[in-house]
C-alpha positions in Angstrom: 8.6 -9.8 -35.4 11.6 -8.2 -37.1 11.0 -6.4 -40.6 14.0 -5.2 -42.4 13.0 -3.2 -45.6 16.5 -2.8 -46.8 16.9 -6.4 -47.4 14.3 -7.1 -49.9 15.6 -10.1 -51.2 15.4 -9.0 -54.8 12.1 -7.8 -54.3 10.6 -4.6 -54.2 9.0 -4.9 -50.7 8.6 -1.1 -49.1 6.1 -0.6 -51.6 4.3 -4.5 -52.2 4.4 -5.2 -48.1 0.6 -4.6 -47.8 -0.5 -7.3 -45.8 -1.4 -8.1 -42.2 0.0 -11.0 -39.4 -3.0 -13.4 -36.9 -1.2 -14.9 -34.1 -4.3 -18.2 -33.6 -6.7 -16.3 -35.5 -5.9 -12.9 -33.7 -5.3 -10.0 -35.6 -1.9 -8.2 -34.4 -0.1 -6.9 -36.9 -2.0 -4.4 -39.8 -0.1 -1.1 -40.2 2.2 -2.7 -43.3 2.7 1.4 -43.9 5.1 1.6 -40.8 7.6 -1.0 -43.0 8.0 1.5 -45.8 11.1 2.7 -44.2 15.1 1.9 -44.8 15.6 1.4 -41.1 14.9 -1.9 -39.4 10.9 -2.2 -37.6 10.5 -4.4 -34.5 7.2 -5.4 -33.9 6.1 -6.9 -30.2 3.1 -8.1 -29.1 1.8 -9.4 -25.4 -1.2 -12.3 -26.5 -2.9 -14.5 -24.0 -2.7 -17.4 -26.0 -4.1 -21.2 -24.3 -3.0 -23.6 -27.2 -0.4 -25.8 -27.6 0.6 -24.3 -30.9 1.2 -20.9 -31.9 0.1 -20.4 -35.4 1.7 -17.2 -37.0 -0.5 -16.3 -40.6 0.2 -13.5 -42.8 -2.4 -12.5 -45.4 -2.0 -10.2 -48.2 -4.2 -7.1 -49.3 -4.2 -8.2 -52.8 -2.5 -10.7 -55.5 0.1 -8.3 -55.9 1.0 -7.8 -51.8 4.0 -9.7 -50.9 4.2 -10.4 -47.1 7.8 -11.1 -45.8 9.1 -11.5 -42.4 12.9 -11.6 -41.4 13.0 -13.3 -38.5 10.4 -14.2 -35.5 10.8 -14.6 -31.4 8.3 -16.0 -29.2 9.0 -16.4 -25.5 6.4 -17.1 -22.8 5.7 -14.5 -20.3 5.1 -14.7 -16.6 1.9 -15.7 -15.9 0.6 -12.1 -14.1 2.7 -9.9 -16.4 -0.3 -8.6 -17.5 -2.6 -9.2 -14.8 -6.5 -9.6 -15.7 -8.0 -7.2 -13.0 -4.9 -5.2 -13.0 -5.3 -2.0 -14.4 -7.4 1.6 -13.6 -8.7 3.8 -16.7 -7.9 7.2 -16.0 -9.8 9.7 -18.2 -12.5 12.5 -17.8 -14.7 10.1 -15.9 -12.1 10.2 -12.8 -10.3 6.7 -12.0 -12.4 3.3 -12.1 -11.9 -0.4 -12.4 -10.6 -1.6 -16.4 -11.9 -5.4 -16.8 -10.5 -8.5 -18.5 -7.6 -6.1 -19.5 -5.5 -9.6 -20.3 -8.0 -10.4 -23.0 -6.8 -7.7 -25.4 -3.7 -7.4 -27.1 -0.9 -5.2 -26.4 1.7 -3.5 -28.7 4.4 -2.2 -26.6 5.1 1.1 -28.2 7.6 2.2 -25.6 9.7 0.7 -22.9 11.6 3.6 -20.7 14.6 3.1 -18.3 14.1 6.6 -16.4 17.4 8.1 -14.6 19.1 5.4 -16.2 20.9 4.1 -19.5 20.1 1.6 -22.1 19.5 -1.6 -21.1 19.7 -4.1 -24.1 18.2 -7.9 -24.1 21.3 -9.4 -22.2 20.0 -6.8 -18.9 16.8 -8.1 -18.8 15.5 -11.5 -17.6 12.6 -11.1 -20.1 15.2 -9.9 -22.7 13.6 -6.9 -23.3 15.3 -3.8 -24.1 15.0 -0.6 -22.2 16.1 2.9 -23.6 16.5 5.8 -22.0 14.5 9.0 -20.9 16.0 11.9 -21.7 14.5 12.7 -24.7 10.9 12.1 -23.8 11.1 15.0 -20.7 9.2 18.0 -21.4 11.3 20.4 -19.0 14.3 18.7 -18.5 15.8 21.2 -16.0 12.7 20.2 -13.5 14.3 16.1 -13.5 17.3 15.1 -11.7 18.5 11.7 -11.9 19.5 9.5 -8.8 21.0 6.2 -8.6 21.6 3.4 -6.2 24.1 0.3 -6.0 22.3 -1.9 -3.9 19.9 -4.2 -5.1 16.0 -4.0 -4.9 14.2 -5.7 -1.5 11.7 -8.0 -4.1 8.1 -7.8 -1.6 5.3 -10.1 -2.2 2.6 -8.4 -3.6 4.8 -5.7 -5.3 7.2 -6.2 -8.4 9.6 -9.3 -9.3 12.6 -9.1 -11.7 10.1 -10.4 -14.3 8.1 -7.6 -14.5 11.7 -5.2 -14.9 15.2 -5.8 -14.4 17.0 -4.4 -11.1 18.5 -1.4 -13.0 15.3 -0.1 -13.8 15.0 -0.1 -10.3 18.0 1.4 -9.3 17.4 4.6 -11.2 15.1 6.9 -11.3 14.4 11.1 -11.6 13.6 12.9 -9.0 12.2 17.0 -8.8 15.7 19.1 -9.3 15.7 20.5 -5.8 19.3 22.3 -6.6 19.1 26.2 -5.6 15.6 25.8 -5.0 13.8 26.4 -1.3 10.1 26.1 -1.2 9.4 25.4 -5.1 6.4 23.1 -6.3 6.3 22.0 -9.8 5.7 18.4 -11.7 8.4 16.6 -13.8 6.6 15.7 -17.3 7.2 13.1 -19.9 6.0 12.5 -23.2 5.2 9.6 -26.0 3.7 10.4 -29.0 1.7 7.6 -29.8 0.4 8.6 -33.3 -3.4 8.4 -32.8 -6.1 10.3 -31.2 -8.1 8.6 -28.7 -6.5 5.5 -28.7 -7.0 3.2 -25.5 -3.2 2.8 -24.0 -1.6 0.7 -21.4 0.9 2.9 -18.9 2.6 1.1 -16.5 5.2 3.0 -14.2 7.6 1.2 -12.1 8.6 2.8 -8.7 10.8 2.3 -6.3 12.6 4.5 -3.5 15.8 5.0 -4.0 15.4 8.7 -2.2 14.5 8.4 0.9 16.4 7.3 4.1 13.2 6.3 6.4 9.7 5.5 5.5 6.6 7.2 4.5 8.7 10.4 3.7 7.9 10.4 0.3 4.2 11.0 -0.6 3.6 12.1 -4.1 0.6 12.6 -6.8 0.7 10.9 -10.4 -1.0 12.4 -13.6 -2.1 10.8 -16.9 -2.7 12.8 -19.7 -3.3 15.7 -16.9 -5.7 13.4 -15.2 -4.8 12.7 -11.4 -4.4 8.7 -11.2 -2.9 8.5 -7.8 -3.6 10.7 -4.6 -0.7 10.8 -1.9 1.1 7.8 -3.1 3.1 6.5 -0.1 5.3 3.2 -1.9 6.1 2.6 2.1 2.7 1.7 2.1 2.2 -0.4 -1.0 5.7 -2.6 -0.3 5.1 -3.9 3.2 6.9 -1.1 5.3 10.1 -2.2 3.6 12.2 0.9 1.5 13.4 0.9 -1.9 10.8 -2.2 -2.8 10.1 -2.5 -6.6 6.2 -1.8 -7.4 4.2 -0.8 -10.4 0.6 1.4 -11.1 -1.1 0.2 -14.7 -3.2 2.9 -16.0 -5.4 2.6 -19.1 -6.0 5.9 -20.6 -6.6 7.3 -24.1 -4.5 9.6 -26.1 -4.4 12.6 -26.1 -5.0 15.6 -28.8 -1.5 15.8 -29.8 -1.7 12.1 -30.0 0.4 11.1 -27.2 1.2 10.2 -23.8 1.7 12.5 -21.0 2.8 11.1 -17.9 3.5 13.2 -14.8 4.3 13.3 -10.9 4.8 16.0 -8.4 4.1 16.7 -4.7 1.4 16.0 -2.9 -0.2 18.3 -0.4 0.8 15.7 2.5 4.7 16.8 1.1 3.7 20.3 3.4 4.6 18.6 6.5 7.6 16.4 4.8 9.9 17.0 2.0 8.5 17.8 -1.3 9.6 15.2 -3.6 8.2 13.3 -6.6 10.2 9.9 -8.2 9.9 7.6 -11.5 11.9 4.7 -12.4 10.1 3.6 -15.2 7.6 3.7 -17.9 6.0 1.6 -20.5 3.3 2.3 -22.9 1.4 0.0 -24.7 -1.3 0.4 -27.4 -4.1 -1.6 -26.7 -6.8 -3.3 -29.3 -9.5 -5.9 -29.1 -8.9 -9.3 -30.3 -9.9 -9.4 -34.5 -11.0 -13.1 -35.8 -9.5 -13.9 -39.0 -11.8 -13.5 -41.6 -12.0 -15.5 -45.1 -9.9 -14.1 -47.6 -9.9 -14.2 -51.4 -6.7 -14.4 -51.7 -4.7 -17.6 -50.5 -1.0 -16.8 -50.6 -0.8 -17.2 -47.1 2.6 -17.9 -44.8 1.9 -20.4 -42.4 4.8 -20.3 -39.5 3.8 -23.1 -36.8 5.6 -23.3 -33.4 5.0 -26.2 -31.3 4.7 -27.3 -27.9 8.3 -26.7 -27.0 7.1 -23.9 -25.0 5.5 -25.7 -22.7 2.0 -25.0 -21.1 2.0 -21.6 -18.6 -1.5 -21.4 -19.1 -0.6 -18.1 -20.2 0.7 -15.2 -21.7 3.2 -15.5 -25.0 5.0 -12.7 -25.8 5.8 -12.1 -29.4 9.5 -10.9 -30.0 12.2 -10.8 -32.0 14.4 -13.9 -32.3 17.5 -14.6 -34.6 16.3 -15.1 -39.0 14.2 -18.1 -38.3 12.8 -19.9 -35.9 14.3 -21.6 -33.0 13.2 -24.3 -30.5 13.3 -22.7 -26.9 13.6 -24.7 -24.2 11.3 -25.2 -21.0 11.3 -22.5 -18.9 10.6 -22.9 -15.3 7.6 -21.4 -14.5 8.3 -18.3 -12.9 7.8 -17.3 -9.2 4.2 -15.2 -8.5 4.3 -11.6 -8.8 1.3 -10.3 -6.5 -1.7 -8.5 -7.6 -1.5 -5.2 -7.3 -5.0 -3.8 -8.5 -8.6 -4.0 -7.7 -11.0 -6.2 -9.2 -13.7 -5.2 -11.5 -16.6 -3.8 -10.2 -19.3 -6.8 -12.0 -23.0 -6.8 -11.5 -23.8 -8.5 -8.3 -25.5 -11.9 -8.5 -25.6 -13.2 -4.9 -28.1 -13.2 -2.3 -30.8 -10.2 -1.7 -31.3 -10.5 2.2 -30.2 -8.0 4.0 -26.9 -7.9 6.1 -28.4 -8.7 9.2 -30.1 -12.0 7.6 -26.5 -13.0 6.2 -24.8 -13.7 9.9 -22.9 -16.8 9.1 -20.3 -19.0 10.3 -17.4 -18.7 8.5 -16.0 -22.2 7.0 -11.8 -22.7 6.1 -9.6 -21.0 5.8 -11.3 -18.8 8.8 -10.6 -19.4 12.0 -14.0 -21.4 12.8 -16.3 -21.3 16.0 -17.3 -17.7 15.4 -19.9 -15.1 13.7 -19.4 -12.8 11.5 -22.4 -10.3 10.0 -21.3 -10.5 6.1 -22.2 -7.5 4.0 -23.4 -8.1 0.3 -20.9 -6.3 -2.4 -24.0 -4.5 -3.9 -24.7 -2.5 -0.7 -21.0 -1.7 0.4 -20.8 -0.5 -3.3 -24.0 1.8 -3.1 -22.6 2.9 0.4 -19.7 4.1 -1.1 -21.2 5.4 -4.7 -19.1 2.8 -6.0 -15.9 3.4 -4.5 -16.2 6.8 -5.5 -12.8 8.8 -5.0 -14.6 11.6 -3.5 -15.3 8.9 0.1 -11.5 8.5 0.1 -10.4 9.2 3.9 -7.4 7.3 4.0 -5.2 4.7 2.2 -2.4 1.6 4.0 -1.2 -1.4 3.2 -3.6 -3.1 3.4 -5.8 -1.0 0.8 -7.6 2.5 0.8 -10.5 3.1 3.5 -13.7 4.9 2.0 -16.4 6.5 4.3 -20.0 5.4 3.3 -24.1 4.6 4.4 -25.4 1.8 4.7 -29.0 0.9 3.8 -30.3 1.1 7.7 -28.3 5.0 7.6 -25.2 3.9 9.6 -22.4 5.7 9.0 -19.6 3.1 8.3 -15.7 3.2 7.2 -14.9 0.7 4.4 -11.6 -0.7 4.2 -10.9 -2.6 0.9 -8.1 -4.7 0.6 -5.9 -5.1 -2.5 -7.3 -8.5 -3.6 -4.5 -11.3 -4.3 -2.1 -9.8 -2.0 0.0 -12.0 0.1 0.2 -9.5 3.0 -3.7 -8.4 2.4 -5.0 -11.9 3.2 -4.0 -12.9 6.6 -4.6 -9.4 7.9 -7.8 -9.6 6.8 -8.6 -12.8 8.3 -6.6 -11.7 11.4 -9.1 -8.3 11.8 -12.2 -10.8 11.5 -10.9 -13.0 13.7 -10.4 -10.5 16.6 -12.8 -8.1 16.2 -15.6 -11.0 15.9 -14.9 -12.1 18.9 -14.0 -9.2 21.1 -16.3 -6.0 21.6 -14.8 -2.6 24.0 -16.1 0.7 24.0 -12.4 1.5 23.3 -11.8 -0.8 20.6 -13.0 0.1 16.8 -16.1 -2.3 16.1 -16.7 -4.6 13.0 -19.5 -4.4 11.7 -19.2 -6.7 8.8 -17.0 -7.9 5.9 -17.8 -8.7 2.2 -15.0 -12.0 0.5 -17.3 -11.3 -2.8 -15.9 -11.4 -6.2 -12.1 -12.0 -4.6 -12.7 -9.0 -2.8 -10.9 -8.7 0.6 -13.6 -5.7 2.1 -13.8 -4.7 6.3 -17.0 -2.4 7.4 -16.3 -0.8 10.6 -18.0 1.7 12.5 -17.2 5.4 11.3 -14.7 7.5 13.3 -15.8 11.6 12.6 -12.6 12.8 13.8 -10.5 10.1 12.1 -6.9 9.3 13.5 -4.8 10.8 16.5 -2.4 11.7 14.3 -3.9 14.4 12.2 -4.5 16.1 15.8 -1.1 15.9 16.7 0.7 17.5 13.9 0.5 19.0 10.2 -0.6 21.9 8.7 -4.4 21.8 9.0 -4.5 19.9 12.5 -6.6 21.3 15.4 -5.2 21.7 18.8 -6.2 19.7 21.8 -5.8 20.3 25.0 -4.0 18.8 27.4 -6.6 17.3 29.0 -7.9 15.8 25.8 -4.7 14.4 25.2 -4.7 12.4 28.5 -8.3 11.1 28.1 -7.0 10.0 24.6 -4.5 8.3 26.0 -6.3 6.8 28.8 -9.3 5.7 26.5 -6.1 3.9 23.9 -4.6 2.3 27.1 -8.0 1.0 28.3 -8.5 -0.6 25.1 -5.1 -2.4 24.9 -5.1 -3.4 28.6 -8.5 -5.1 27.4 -6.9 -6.5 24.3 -3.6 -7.9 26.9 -6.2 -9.0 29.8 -9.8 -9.8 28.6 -8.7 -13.9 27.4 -6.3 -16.5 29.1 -3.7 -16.1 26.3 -5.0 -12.5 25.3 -4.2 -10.6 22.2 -1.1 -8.5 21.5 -1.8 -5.6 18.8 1.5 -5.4 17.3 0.9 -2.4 15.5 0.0 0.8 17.9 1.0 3.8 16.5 -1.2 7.2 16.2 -2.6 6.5 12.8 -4.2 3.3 14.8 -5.9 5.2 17.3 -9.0 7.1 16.1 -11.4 9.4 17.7 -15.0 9.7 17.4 -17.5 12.9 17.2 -16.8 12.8 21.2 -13.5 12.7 20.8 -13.5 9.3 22.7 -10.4 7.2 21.6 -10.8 3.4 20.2 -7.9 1.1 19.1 -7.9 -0.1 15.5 -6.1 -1.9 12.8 -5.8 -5.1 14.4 -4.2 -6.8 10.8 -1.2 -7.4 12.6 -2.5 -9.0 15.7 -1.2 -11.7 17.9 -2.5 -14.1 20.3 -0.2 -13.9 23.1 1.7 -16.6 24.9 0.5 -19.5 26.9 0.4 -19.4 30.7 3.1 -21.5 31.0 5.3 -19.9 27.9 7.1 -15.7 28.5 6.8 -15.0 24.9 5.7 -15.6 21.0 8.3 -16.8 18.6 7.3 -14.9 15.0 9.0 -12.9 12.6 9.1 -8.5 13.2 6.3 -7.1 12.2 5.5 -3.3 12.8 6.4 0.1 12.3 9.6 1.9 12.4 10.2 4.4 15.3 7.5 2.6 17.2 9.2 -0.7 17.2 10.3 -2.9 20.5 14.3 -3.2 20.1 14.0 -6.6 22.5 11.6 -7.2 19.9 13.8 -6.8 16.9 16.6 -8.3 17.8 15.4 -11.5 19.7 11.8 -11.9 17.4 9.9 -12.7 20.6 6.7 -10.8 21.1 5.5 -10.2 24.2 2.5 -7.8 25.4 5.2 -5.4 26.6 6.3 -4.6 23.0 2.9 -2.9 22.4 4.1 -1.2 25.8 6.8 0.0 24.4 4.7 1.1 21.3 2.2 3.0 23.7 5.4 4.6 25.1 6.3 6.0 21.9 2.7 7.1 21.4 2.8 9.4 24.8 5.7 11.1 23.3 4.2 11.7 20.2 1.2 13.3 21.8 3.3 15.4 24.5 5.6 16.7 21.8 3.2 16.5 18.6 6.0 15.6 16.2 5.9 12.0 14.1 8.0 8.9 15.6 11.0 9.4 13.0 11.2 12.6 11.6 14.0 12.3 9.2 14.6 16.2 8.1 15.5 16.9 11.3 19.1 17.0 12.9 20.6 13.2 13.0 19.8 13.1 16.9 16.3 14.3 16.7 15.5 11.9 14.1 14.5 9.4 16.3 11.3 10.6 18.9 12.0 7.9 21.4 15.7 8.4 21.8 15.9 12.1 21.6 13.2 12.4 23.9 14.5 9.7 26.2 17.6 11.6 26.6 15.3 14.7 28.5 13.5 12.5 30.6 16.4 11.0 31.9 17.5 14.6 32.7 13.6 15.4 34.5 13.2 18.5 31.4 10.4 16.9 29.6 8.9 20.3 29.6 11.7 21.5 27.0 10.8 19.7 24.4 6.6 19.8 24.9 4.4 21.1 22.2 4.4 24.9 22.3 0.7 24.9 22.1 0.4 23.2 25.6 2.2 25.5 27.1 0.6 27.1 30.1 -2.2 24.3 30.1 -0.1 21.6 32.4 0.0 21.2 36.1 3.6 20.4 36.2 2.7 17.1 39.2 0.5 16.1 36.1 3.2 16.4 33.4 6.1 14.8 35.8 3.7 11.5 36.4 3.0 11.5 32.8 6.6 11.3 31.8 7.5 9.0 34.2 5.4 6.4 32.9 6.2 7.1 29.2 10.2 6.4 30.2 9.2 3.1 31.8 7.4 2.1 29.1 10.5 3.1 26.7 12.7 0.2 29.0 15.4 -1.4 26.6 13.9 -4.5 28.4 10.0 -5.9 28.5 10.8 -7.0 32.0 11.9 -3.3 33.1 8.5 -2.2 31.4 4.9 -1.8 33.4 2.0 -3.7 32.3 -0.9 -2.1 30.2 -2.5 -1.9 33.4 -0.3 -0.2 35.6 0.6 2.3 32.6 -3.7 2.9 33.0 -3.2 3.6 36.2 -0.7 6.1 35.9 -2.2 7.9 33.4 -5.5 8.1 35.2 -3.5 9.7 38.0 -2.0 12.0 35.6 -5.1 13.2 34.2 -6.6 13.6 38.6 -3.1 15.6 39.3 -3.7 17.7 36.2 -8.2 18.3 37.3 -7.7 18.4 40.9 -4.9 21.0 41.0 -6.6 23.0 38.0 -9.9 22.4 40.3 -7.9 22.7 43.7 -10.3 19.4 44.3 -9.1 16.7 46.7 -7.0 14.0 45.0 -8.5 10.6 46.5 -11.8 9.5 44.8 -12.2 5.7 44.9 -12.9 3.7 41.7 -12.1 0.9 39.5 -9.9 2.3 36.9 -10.8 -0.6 34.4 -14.8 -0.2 34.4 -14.5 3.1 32.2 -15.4 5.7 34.0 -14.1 8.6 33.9 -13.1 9.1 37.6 -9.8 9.3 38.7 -8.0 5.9 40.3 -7.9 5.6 44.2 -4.2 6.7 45.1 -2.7 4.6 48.1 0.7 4.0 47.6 1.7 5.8 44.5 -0.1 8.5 45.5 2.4 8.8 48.4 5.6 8.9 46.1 3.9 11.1 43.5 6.2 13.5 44.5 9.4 11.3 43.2 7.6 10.5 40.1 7.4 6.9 41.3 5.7 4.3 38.9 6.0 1.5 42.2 2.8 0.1 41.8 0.6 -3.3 40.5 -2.6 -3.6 39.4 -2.1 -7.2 39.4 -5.0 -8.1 42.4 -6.9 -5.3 40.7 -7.3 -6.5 37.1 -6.8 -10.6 38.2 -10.5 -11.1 37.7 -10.2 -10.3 34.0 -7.8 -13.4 33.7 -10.7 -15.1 35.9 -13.8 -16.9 34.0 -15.5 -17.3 37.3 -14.4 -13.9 38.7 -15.8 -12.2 35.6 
């Protein structure tokens, strides 16, 4: 709604506008005070309106109010603009769930191209203007702006060009680095808002324009000096793709100086990478509960009636400006779905009271059928967690933040829970309960239940106490392990892919193997997890899987990538990239390194091809390898690194070879004999029987099949 005081139209109207504006019976508009100015007042307003008609009614204090209006626009929103579940309240209480937050109505107060110019109405899709953030920076000296010309990579499940234009995008301020080394500090904006303890809507739009590889940039975010986000990794959010648009909405109240703080800096995960914080954009919005119109004494009202040109969205109608009257918009398409991005509220729980051993059930479509699955009630994973309490946070993904909890029966459980709505989140989690139901492995991660309450998307597994490899491996607070650790680690991970590859007919490929996906236990026995991704393999008559990439960068197949056929020897190839990480303890891409260190697998491969693996080793392991053991280990991690799947050895024959790594590495430590006899794929821990490949140990030979060995896990009747 546009209000233009200096055009009275003969009448005195900056000091008779006393009046107030219901949108169907909704009270929006009641501060006439703000149009006692000479300068022109643009009102919006975001209403969830279900008519047909939009009626607009303005009603005056008193006989002698005179409401006016210069000139009206109404356009119809996308449908998850504002998104019901969407938001989190930040405040003194910590962070938790804000219901039904598209049930109130919204006044944007301020809409904030950061790093970038002015966008006016013709920029934006929504024809919205965007203003710069200059002004609003407490320390300007602490922002730099950055820029990019190519245009965003749109993600399911993130942002769309409804939600903000591509230049918003495309700019952004990042911590001014210039002349600085080691420095820590937070970059700082500010709104004034005008009221004390007023609820707010702040939605920031990210998007990473900075980095040059993924999850480089982790970063905190602060509202009002409350922490809102822990380690935000956007690689994470957007689907492993860089510079995809995504937004965090935060409800939060303002402040004493009645405004709006909003801040990011480092996290303390930026130790180990580069410290870096980014924002691309903000917009605040003051938020109120719907007001009925009451009766009135007074009956000079101005009816304004739109009609059902606008078409049915079932949805949100956003009140704008439009050009001195009123004019008849045409259909709009509706627009394409922008994911969810939040979590839904936490409501009381109305289901059943059995216990979740009572509630095994068969799972009916859209789940693969034929198959149990022990379903948890949403009351009890919500106890076992103290309600999602930040304080159980042990890690965050893609797919959603894991939380570590106790069940009723005092088992010790990690809780995944998914983002609900998200088109990546669903089929991962129907791919997890579809494998892990059906598959159990002493070095595979259990499931222990899952809970589709309340559109939650929630995985219980069995809790890891020394969490993931990777932590192990590298950063500032990791603990050192031994080089024999490191090889039962990696035995105990090849043992539960080689089960993954063998233990069906078509078997399962992981698709995803990576340190982060291998955890330990208080034993520090290694299980395979994370199987979201997953894969049946290929029939016995077919070499490979037709399907679209899917993994992470640095541990990626190249056959893979380029041709898009999955076969088991691309989580070979994986594994391979895992054997370097461990021998080396530095991450698969490590971009603040020199351009050909970047890459783990190719700078490494480079020294194995030259037989000085023992150059580029972890300084802490130093001293601690039989060099026999060290040779046969990197052996087998260059086969596994083959530009081809054909030139690579099976999961089995890589298990072999690292179970005569780890008998090199004991018996000459031990000055045992080296020949024990076994079956390397029962679990034990004794070292494989060495008959040929024991005899070319010497030449670092990886000759050998465990084809006959392993054939009666392809084998129904064998087994």
């Amino acid at each position: 709604m546009h209000f233009s005081p200096s055009k009275p139209l003969d009448f005195h109207l900056s000091s008779s506008a006393n009046f107030v504006v219901y949108v169907n019976g909704n009270l929006t508009f009641s501060n006439s005070a703000d149009l006692r100015t000479t300068s022109v007042i643009v009102k919006e307003y975001i209403l969830l309106l279900t008519a047909t008609v939009v009626h607009f009614r303005f009603v005056p204090a008193s006989k002698s109010d005179f409401p006016y209006v210069n000139a009206i626009e109404l356009f119809s929103a996308p449908d998850d603009l504002i998104l019901q579940d969407g938001a989190k309240s930040v405040g003194l209480a910590g962070v938790d769930d804000y219901p039904n937050l598209s049930s109130r109505i919204l006044e944007t107060l301020y809409r904030i191209n950061v790093g970038g110019s002015k966008l006016t109405p013709f920029n934006d899709t929504v024809w919205r203007t965007w203003v710069n953030d200059e002004e609003y920076l407490v320390l300007p000296s602490a922002a730099k702006r950055v820029a990019t010309t190519h245009i965003p990579n749109y993600q399911g499940g993130g942002a769309s060009r409804l939600v903000a234009p591509d230049h918003v995008y495309m700019t952004a301020q990042e911590m001014n680095m210039d002349n600085l080394t080691d420095a820590r500090f937070n970059i700082t904006w500010e709104f004034p808002v005008g009221s004390t303890g007023q609820e707010h809507l702040v939605r920031l739009h990210f998007c990473d324009i900075v980095s040059s590889s993924l999850n480089q940039l982790y970063f905190n975010v602060y509202i009002n000096g409350f922490l809102g986000y822990r380690d935000l990794d956007l690689s994470a959010l957007t689907t492993h793709m860089l510079a995809s648009p995504y937004y965090l909405d935060f409800v939060t109240e303002s402040d004493d100086k009645d405004a709006i703080r909003v801040t990011v800096g480092p996290s303390d995960l930026s130790s180990t990478l580069k410290v870096n914080a980014i924002l691309n954009g903000v917009e605040v919005m003051k938020l109120t509960s719907p007001v009925s119109l009451a009766p009135k004494t007074y009956r000079k009202d101005i009816w304004i009636l739109v009609g059902s040109v606008l078409g049915v969205f079932g949805a949100l109608t956003v009140v704008l400006m439009f050009v001195m009257g009123l004019k008849c918009l045409k259909r709009k398409q509706k627009p394409r779905h922008t994911e969810s991005i939040g979590w839904t509220p936490l409501r009381v729980y109305e289901g059943s009271s059995h216990s979740r051993m009572s509630l095994k059930t068969t799972l009916a479509s859209p789940w693969p059928a034929g198959y149990l699955a022990i379903k948890i009630p949403f009351k009890e994973i919500q106890s076992a967690t103290n309600n999602f309490d930040s304080e159980h946070i042990i890690g965050s993904g893609g797919f959603g933040t894991v939380f570590k909890g106790v069940l009723g029966d005092n088992t010790r459980v990690a809780v995944k829970r998914g983002v609900p709505g998200s088109r990546q989140g669903l089929p991962e989690f129907q791919t997890e309960i579809s494998v892990l139901s059906k598959i159990r492995h002493r070095h595979l991660v259990s499931l222990i239940g899952y809970c589709e309450e309340q559109s939650e998307m929630i995985l219980v597994y069995e809790y890891m106490e020394n969490g993931p490899l990777k932590k192990h491996l590298y950063g500032a607070t990791c603990e050192s392990l031994s080089w024999k650790q490191r090889l039962e680690i990696c035995i105990g991970a090849a043992r539960g892919l080689h089960y993954l590859h063998t233990g069906s007919a078509q078997g399962i490929i992981h698709r995803d193997v990576k340190s982060t996906n291998i955890l330990l236990d208080d034993n520090y026995v290694a299980k395979v997890s994370d199987f979201g991704l997953s894969r049946t393999g290929p029939c016995v008559d077919e070499s490979h899987v037709s399907t679209i990439v899917k993994g992470s960068f640095g541990y990626l197949d190249p056959e893979y990538f380029r041709r898009q056929q999955l076969t088991t020897k691309s989580d070979v190839y994986s594994f391979g990239v895992l054997l370097l990480e461990v021998v080396c303890a530095r991450p698969a891409v490590d971009p603040l390194l020199a351009r050909e260190q970047v890459n783990l697998a190719e700078w490494a491969t480079q020294w194995l091809k030259k037989g000085l693996l023992e150059q580029i080793i972890d300084p802490r392991l130093v001293g601690q390898m039989e060099p026999s053991s060290l040779k046969k280990f990197g052996v087998t991690a260059e086969k596994c690194l083959a530009d081809y799947g054909v030139d690579r050895p099976t999961m089995g024959d890589v298990l072999w070879n690292l179970e005569c790594a780890l008998h090199l590495q004991e018996a000459d430590t031990k000055n045992q004999p080296k020949h024990k006899n076994f079956n390397p794929g029962d679990g034990s821990e004794a070292p494989p029987t060495l008959t040929r490949e024991h005899e070319n140990e010497e030449n670092g030979s990886l000759e050998i099949s465990t084809t006959k060995v392993f054939s009666q896990l392809m084998n129904n009747h064998g087994r």
